[in-house]
Structures are given as structure tokens and as C-alpha cells.
ZADO-1210 file (C-alpha; in nm, 4 decimals, padded with zeros to 6 digits):
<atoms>
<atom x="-00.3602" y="01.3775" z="02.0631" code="UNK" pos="1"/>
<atom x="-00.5023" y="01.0941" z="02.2633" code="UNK" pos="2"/>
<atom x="-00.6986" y="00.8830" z="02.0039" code="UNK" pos="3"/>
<atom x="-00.6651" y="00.5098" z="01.8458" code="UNK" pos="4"/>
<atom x="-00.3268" y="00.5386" z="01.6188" code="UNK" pos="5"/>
<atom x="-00.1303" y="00.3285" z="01.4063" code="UNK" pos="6"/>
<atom x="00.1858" y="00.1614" z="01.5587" code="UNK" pos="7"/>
<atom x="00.3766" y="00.1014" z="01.2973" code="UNK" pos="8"/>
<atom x="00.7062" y="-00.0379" z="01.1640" code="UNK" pos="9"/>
<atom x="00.7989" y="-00.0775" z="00.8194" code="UNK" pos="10"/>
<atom x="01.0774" y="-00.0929" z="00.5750" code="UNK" pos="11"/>
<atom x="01.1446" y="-00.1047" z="00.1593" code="UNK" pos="12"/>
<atom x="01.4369" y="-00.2727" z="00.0320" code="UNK" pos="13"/>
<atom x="01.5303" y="-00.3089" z="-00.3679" code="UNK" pos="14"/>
<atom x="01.5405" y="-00.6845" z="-00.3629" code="UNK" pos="15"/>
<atom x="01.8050" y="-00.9481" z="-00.5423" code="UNK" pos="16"/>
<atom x="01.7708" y="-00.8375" z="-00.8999" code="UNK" pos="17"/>
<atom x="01.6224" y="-00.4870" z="-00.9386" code="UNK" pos="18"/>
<atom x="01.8769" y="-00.2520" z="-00.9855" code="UNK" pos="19"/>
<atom x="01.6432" y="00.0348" z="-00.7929" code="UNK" pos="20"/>
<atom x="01.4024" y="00.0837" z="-00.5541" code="UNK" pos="21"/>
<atom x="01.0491" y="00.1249" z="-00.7508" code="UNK" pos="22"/>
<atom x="00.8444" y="00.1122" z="-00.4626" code="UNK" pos="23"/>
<atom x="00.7222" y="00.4225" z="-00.2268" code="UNK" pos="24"/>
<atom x="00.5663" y="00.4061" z="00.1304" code="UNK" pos="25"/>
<atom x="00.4595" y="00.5951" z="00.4294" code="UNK" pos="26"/>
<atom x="00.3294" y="00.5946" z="00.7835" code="UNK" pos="27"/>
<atom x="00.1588" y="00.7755" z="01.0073" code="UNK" pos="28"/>
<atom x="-00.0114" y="00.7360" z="01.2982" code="UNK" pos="29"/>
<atom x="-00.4179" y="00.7433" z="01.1085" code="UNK" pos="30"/>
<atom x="-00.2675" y="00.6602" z="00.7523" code="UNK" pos="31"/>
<atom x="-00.0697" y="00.4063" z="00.5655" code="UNK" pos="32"/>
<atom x="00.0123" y="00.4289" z="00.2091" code="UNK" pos="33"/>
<atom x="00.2083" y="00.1782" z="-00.0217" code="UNK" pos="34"/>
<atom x="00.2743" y="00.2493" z="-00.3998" code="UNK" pos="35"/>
<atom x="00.4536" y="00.0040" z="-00.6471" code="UNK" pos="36"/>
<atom x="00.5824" y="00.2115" z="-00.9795" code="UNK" pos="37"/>
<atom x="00.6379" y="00.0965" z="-01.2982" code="UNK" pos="38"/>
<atom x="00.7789" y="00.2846" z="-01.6377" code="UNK" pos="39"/>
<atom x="01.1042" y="00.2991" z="-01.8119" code="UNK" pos="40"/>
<atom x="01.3991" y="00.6054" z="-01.7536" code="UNK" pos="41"/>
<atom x="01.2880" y="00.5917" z="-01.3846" code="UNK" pos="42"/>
<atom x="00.9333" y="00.5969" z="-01.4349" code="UNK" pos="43"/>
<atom x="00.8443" y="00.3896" z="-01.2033" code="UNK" pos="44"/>
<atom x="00.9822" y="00.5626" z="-00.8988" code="UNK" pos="45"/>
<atom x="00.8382" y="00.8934" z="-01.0136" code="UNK" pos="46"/>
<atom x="00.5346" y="00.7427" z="-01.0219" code="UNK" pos="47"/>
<atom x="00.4828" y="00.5993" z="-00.6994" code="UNK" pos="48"/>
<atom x="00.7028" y="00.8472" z="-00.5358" code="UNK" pos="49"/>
<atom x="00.4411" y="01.1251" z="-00.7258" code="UNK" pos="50"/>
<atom x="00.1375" y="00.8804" z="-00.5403" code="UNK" pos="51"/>
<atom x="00.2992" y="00.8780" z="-00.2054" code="UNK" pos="52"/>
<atom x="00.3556" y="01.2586" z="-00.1596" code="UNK" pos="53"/>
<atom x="00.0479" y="01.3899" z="-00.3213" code="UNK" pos="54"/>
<atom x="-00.1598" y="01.1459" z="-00.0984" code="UNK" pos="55"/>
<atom x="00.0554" y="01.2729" z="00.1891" code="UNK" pos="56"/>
<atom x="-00.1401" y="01.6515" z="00.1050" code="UNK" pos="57"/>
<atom x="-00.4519" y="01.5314" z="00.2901" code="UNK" pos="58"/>
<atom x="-00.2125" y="01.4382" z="00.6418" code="UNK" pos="59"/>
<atom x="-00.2569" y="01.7979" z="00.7743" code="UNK" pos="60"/>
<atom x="-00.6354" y="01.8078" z="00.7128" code="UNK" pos="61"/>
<atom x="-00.6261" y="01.4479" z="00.8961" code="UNK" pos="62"/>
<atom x="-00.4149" y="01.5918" z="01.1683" code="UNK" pos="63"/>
<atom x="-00.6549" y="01.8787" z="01.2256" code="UNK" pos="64"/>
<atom x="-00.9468" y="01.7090" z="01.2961" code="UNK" pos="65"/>
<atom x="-01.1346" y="01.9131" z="01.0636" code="UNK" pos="66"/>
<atom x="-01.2533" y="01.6245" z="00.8355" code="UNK" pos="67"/>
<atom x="-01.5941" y="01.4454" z="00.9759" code="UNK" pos="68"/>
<atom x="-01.6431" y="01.0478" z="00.9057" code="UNK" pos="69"/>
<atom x="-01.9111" y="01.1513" z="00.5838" code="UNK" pos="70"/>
<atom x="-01.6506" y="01.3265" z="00.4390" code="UNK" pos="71"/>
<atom x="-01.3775" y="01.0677" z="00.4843" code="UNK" pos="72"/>
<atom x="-01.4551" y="00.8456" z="00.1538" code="UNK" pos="73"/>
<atom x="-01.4339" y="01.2061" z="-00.0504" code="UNK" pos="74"/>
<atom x="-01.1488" y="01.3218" z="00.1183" code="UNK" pos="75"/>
<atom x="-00.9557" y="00.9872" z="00.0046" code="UNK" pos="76"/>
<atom x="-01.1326" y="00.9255" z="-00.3288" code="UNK" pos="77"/>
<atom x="-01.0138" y="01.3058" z="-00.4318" code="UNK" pos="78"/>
<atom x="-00.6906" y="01.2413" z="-00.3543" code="UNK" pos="79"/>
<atom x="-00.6516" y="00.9058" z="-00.5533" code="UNK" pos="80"/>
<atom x="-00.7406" y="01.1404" z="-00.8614" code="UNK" pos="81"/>
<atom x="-00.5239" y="01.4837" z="-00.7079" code="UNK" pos="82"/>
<atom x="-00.2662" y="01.1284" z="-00.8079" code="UNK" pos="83"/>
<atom x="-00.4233" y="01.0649" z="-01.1392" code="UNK" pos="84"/>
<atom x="-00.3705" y="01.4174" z="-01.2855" code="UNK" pos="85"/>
<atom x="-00.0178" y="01.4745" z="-01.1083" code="UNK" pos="86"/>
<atom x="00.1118" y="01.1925" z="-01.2706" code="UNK" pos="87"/>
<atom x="-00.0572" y="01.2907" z="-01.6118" code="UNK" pos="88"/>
<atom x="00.0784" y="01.6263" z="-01.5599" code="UNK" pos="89"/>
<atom x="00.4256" y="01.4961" z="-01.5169" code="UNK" pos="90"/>
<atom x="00.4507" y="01.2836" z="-01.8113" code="UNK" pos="91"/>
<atom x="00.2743" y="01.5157" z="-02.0087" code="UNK" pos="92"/>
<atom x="00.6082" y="01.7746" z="-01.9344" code="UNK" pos="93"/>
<atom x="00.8329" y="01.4706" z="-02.0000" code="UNK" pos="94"/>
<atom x="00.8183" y="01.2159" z="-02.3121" code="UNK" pos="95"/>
<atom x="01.0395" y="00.9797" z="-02.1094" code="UNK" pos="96"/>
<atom x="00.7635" y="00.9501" z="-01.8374" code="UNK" pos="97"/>
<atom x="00.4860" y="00.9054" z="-02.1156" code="UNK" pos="98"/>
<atom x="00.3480" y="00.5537" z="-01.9589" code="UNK" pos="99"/>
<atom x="00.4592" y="00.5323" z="-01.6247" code="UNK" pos="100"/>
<atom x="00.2004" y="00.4629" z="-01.3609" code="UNK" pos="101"/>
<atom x="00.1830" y="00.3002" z="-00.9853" code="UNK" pos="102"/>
<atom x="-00.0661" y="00.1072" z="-00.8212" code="UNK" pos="103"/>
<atom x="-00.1427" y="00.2379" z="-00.4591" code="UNK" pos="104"/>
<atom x="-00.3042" y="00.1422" z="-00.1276" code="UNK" pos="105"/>
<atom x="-00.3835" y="00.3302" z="00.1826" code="UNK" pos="106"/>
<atom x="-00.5598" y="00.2683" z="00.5111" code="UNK" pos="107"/>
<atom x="-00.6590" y="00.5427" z="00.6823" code="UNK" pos="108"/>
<atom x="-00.7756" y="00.5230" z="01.0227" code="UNK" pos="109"/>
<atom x="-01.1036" y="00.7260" z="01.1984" code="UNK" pos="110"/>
<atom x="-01.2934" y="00.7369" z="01.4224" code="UNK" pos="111"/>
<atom x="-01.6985" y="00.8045" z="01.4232" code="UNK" pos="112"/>
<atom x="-01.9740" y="00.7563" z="01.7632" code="UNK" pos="113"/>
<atom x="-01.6802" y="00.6136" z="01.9541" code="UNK" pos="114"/>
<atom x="-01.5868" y="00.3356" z="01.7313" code="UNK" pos="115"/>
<atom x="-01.2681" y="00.2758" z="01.4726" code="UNK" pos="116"/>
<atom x="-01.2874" y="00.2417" z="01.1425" code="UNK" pos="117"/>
<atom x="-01.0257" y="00.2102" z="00.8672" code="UNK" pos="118"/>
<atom x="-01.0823" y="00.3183" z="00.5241" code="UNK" pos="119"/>
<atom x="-00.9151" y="00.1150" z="00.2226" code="UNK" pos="120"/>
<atom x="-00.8388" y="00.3071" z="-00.0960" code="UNK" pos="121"/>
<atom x="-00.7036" y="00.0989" z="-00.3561" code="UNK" pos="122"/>
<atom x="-00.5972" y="00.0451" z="-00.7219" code="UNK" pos="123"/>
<atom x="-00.3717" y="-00.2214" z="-00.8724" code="UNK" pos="124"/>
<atom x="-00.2001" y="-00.5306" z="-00.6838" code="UNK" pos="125"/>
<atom x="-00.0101" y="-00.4002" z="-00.4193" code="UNK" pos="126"/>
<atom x="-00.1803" y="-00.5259" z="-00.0942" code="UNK" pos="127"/>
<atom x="-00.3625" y="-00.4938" z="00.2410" code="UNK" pos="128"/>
<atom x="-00.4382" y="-00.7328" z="00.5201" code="UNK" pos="129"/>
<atom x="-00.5739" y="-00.7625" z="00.8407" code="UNK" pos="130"/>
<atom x="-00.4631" y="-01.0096" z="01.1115" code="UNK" pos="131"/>
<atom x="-00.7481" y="-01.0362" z="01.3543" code="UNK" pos="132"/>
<atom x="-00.7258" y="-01.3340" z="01.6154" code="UNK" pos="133"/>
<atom x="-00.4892" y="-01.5631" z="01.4284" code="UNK" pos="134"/>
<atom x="-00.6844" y="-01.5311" z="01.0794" code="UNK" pos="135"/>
<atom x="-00.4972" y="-01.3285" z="00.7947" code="UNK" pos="136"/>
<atom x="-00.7242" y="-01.1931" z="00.6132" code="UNK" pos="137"/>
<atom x="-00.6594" y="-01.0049" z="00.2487" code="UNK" pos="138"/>
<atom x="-00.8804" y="-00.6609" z="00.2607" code="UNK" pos="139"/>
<atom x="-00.7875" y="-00.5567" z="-00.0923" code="UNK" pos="140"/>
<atom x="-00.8947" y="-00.7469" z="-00.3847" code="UNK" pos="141"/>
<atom x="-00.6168" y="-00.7083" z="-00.6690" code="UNK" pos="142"/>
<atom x="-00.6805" y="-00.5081" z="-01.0308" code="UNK" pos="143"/>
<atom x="-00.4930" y="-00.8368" z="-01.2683" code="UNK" pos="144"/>
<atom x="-00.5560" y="-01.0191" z="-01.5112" code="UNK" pos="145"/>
<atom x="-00.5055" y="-01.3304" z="-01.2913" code="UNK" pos="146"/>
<atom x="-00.7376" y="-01.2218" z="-01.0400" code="UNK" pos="147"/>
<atom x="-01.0256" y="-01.1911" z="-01.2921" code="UNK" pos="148"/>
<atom x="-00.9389" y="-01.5001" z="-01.4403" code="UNK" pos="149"/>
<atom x="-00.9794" y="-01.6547" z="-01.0839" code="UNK" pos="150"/>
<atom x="-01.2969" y="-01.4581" z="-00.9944" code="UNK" pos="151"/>
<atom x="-01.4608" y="-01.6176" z="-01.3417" code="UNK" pos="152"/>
<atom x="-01.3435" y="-01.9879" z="-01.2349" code="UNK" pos="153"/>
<atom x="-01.1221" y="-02.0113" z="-01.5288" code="UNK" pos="154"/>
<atom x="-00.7950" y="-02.0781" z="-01.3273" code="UNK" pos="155"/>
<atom x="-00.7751" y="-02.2106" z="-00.9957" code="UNK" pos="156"/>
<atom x="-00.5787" y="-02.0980" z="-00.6919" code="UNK" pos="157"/>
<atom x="-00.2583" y="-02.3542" z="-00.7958" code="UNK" pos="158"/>
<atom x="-00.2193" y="-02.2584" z="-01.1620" code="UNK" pos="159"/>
<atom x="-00.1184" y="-01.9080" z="-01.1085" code="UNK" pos="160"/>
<atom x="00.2410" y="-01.9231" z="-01.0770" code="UNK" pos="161"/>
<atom x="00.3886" y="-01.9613" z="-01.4124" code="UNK" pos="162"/>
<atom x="00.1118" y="-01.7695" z="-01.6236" code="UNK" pos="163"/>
<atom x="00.1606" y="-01.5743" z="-01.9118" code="UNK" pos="164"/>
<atom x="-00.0409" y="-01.2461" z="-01.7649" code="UNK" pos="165"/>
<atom x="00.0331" y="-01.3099" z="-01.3566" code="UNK" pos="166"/>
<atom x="00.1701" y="-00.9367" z="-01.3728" code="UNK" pos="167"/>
<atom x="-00.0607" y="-00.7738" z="-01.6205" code="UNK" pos="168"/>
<atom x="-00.2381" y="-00.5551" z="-01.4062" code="UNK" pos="169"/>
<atom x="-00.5769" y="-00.4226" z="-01.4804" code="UNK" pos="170"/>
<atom x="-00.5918" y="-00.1162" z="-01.2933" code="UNK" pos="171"/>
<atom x="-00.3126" y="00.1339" z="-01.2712" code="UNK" pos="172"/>
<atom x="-00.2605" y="00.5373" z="-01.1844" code="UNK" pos="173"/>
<atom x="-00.1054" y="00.6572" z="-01.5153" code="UNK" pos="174"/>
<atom x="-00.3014" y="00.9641" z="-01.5616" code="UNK" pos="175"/>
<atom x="-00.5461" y="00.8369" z="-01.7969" code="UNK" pos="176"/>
<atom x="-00.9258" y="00.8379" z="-01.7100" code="UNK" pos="177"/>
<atom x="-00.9994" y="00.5033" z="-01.6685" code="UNK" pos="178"/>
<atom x="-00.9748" y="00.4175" z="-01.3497" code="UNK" pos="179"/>
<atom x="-01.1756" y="00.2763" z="-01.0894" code="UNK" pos="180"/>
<atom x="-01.0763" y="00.2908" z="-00.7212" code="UNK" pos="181"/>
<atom x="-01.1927" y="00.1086" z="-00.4667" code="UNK" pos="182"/>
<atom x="-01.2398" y="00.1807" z="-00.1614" code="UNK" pos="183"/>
<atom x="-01.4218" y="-00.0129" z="00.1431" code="UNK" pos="184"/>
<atom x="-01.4388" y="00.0801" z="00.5264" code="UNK" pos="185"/>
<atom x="-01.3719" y="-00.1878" z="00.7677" code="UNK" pos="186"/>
<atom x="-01.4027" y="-00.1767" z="01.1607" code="UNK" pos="187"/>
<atom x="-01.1389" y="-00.2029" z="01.3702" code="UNK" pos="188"/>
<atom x="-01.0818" y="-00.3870" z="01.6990" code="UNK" pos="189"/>
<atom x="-00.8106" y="-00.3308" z="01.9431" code="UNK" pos="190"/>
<atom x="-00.5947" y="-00.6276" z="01.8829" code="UNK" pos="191"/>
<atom x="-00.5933" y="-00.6046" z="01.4831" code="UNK" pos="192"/>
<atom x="-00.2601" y="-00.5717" z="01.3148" code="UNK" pos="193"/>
<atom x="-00.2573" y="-00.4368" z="00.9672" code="UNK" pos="194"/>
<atom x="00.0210" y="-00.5226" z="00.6848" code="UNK" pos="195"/>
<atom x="00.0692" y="-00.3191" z="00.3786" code="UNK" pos="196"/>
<atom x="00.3123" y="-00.5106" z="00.0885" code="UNK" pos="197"/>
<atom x="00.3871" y="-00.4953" z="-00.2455" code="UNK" pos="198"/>
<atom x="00.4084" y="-00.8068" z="-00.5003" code="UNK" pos="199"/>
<atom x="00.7370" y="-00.8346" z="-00.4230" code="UNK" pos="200"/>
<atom x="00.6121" y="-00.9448" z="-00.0644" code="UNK" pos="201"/>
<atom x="00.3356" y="-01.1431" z="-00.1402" code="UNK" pos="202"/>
<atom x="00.4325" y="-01.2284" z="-00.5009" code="UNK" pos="203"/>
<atom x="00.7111" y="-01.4712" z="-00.3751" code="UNK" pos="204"/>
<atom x="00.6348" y="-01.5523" z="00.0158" code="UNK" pos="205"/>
<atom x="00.3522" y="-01.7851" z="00.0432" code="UNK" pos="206"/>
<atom x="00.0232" y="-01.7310" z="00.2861" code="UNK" pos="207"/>
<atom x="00.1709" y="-01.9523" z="00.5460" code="UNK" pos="208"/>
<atom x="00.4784" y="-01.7965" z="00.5669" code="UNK" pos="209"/>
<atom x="00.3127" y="-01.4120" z="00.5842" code="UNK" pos="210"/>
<atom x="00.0779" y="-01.5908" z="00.8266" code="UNK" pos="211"/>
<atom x="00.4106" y="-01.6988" z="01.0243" code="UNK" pos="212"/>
<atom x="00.5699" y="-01.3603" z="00.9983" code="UNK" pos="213"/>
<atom x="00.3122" y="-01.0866" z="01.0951" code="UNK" pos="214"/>
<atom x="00.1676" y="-01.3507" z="01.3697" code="UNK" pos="215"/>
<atom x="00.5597" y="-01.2140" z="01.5678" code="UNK" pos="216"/>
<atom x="00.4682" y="-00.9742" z="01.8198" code="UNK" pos="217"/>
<atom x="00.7397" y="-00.7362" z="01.7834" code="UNK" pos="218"/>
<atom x="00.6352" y="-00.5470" z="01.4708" code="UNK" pos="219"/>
<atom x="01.0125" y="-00.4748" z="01.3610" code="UNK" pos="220"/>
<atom x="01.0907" y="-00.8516" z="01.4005" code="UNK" pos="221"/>
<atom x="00.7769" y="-00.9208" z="01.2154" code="UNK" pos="222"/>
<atom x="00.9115" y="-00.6784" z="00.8868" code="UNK" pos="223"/>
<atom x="01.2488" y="-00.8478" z="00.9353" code="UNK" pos="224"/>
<atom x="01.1131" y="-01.2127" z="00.9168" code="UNK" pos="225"/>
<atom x="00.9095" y="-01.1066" z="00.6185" code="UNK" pos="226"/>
<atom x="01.1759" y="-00.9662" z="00.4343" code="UNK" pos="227"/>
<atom x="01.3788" y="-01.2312" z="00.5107" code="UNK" pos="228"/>
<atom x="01.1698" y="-01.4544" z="00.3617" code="UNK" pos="229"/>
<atom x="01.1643" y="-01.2884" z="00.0542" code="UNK" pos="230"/>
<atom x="01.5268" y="-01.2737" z="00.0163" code="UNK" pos="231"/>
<atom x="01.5518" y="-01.6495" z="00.0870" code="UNK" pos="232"/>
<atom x="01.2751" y="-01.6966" z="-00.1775" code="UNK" pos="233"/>
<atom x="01.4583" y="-01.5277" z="-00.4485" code="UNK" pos="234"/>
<atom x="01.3791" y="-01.1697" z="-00.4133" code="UNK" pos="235"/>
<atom x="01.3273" y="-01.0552" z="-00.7502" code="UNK" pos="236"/>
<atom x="01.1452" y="-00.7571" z="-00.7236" code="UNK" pos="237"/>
<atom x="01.1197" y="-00.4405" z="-00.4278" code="UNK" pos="238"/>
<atom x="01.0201" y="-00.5648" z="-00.0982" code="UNK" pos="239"/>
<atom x="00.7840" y="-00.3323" z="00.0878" code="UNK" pos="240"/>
<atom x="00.6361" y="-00.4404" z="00.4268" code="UNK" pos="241"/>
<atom x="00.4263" y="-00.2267" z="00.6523" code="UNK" pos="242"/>
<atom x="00.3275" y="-00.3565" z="00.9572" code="UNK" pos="243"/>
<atom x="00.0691" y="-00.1552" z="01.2132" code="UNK" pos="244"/>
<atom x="-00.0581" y="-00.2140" z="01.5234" code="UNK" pos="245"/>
<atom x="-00.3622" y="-00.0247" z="01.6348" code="UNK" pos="246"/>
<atom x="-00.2189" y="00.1693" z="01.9768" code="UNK" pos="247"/>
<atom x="-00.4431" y="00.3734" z="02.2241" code="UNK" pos="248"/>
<atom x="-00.2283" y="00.6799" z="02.3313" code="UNK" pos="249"/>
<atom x="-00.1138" y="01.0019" z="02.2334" code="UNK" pos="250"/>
<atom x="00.0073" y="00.9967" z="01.8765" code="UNK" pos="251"/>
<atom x="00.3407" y="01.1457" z="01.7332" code="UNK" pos="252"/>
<atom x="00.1966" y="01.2588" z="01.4218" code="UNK" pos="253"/>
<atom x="00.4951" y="01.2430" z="01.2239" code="UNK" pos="254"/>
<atom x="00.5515" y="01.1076" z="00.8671" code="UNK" pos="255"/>
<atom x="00.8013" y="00.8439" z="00.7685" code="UNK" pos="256"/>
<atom x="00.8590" y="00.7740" z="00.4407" code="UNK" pos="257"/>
<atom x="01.0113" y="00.5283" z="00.2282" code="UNK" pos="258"/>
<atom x="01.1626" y="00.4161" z="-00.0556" code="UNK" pos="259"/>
<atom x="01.1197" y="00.6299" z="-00.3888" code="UNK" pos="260"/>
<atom x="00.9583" y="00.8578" z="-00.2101" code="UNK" pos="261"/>
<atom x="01.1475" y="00.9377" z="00.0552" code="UNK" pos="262"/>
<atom x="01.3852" y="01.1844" z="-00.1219" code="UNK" pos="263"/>
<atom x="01.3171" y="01.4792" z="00.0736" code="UNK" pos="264"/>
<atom x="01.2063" y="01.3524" z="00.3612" code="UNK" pos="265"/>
<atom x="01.2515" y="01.1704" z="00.6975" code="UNK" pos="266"/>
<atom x="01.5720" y="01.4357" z="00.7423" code="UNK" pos="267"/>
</atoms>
């Protein structure tokens, strides 16, 4: 169909030290999704791989057309807990699994009275930004420990590498009923360019060098540069980097997906 669609290019990599690939991912052309697991006797990629393909449920409804802009945040906020009770479900079947859990973000891109929007669903620290005319700005706000500590003024911007908690996170989809999703709606303009990551992105790269790498106009040089960078900085976790232009055109409608999650898929 002939609509405002993602353009997007992306890849998930297990990193220098991590033996597997924890992280999960997928694109299509009106929704990105990015999940980082976490859990013992492969937990972790259960987990997200469990968030990526039961968020993936809704893509036919989105591909229909059936779903009007009131009912986006429902359709969206449903799904985050369709996630929830999967992965309790699992682990309930599994004693190994008993603690697992992912953190997950998606963008998911509408339209409404001829303008674009994108929703943002999101729990946990794995990331979304928007670069919109040379300004990267960070659209989720992340569920740690250090976050909180810097939204109460207790630590400062430059004292967050080496502490004790910088990976305690304070929201996470492990099945249990505590969690609070967010989830914001942004509009879109022609020339933004969206970039999904987890912390092993962000976590080692600093701003001025995602700044550098998702300012390259070819989106696949852009996830190479990125990646690249996190490699050169150590790479101690999964790299995930999704990185979407928004494209006016007639969309593919096919899903890619990656990492854990892509077991099963993409052929």
C-alpha cells in the first residue's frame, strides 16, 4: 500500500564477550521492535525472542488497516501484557526459565487526519531515538536504577559509569504483575530517522559518536559505523541497531527478524 513506511536497516550481533546472542529484533514497514533478554539456561533469549514474536501477532491487524488511531494505544498496550503472561506461562512450564525476563521497545507508525504519528511502547533500558534536523534526541526514558537516581539529582550525568546498580533495571517483562509500560505518541516529519538499540549500543558508544553514526545517510553504513564502534569500544554485551527512515511509497510489508528471535523466520 501507498502510505508513510519505515525504511529500515538493521542488524544484531553477539558482541566480544557474550557467548550468545540475548537480544531479539524486528522490522517492518509501520513497526519496530527491540527486546534485550536476560535469565540463566538460555533465559534470556527465550525471553526476548517470546517478546518479539508475540508482539509480531498484532502485524496482520496493522497490515489490514482495520485498527483506527483511538484504538492504537490499546492495540499496543495489550500486546505488551499478551508478552507478560507468555513469558509467565513459559517459565511457569519450565523451572529453568523461572526468572527470565526482557525489556522491550517498539515504534509503531500511523497515520490519523493526514498526519504521522509514531507510537512508543516501552519497558526497561533498551532504547529509542529520533534524529530530527541534526538533533538526536532519546524518546524513551529508561526503567534503572541509575536513571532514577539521576531524575532525583542524586548522581550527575558523569558519575554513571562505574556504579554499583548501572544495570539494575527497574522495569522488566518477567511475567509478574508489576509492570508499568509506557507508552507516548510522537509526530513524525518526513526527514526523521529513527534508531532502536540495546545497552550494548548505547551502553558503551558515547552520544557523540551515535550522533556521528546515524547522522550517515546510507542507513546500512549508518548500522555498520555503529557497530563498529561498539566493537572498537570493547563490545561486551549484544549489539542491536535499528535504523529507519520514514519513506513515502508503497510498502513491502514483510517482517525481518533478528537475533534470538529469528529462529523460524526470515527463511
Amino acid at each position: 500500500m501507498t502510505s508513510r513506511h519505515f525504511s529500515t536497516s538493521a542488524r544484531s550481533v553477539t558482541g566480544l564477550i557474550r557467548p550468545g546472542n540475548e537480544d531479539s529484533a524486528l522490522h517492518h514497514s509501520h513497526l519496530l521492535a527491540i527486546a534485550d533478554g536476560m535469565g540463566g539456561h538460555a533465559g534470556g533469549e527465550i525471553a526476548s525472542a517470546i517478546a518479539i514474536n508475540t508482539l509480531a501477532q498484532i502485524i496482520p491487524v496493522i497490515d489490514s488497516g482495520s485498527i483506527d488511531s483511538d484504538s492504537v494505544e490499546d492495540l499496543l498496550m495489550n500486546s505488551l501484557y499478551d508478552v507478560n503472561a507468555e513469558i509467565r506461562r513459559v517459565a511457569d512450564n519450565d523451572e529453568e526459565l523461572l526468572g527470565m525476563g526482557t525489556t522491550l521497545s517498539a515504534l509503531h507508525l500511523y497515520s490519523s487526519d493526514k498526519r504521522s504519528f509514531v507510537a512508543l511502547i516501552h519497558v526497561g533500558d533498551t532504547r529509542a531515538y529520533r534524529l530530527r534536523d541534526g538533533v538526536l534526541t532519546q524518546l524513551s526514558h529508561d526503567h534503572t536504577v541509575i536513571q532514577e537516581l539521576l531524575d532525583q539529582g542524586v548522581l550527575k550525568v558523569g558519575e554513571t559509569s562505574d556504579h554499583p546498580q548501572r544495570s539494575m533495571l527497574t522495569q522488566v517483562l518477567m511475567g509478574d504483575n508489576s509492570i508499568a509500560p509506557v507508552l507516548m505518541i510522537y509526530e513524525v516529519e518526513e526527514k526523521d530517522r529513527f534508531l532502536l538499540s540495546s545497552d550494548g549500543l548505547h551502553g558503551i558508544v558515547s552520544e557523540a559518536e551515535l550522533l556521528e553514526g546515524v547522522q550517515i545517510a546510507d542507513k546500512d553504513e549508518a548500522v555498520t559505523f555503529l557497530i563498529d564502534t561498539a566493537y572498537k569500544n570493547g563490545a561486551p554485551d549484544n549489539v542491536t541497531v535499528l535504523v529507519a527512515d520514514i519513506t513515502v511509497g508503497v510498502s513491502e510489508g514483510s517482517s525481518i527478524f533478528l537475533g534470538a528471535a529469528q529462529v523460524g523466520h526470515n527463511g
